[in-house]
N, C-alpha and C positions, 0 to 999 in steps of 0.2 A: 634824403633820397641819395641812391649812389647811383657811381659815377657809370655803372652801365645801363641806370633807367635812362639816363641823361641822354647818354647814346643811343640808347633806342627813338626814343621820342624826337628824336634832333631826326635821326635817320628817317621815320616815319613822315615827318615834316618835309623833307628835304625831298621824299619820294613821292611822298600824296601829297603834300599840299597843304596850306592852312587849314582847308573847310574840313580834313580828315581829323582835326585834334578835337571838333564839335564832335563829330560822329563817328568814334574808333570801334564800335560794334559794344559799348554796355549796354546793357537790357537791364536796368534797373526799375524800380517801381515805381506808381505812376505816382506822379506828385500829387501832395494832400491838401495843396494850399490853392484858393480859389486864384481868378484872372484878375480881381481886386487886389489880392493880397499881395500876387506876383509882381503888380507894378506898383504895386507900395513898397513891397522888397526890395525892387531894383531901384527906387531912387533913394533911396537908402544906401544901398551900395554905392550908387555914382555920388552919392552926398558924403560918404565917409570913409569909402576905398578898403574895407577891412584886407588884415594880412594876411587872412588864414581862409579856411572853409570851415575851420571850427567856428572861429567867428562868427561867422553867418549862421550858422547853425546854431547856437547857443543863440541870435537873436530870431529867430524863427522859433526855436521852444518859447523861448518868454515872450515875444508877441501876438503869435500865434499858436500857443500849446499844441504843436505839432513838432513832432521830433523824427528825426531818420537816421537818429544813434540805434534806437531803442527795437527790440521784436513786439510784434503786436502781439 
């Protein structure tokens, strides 16, 4: 990341607010993975903190053979 996303996102922060970094306007696609899997997911993450979002992602293909690398 460089050092002028840095400054945006700081700046965004510092003017909206926390709740703005949830909600900064992506419209991405709906998630594929059920309300089970999601809070199977998350305690996963809070049980093992991964570093990346690839991480996570790479465990959601192989637990869930769902991917959101990939075009359908």
């Amino acid at each position: 990341m460089d050092d002028d996303t840095i400054r945006y996102w700081y700046g965004q922060y510092m003017s909206r607010g926390v709740s703005w970094l949830g909600d900064f306007g992506y419209k991405g696609r709906a998630c594929e993975l059920t309300a089970a899997q999601q809070d199977e997911l998350k305690i996963w993450i809070s049980e093992t903190l991964p570093r990346s979002t690839s991480e996570i992602g790479q465990r959601i293909e192989k637990t869930f053979e769902v991917s959101y690398t990939k075009l359908h």
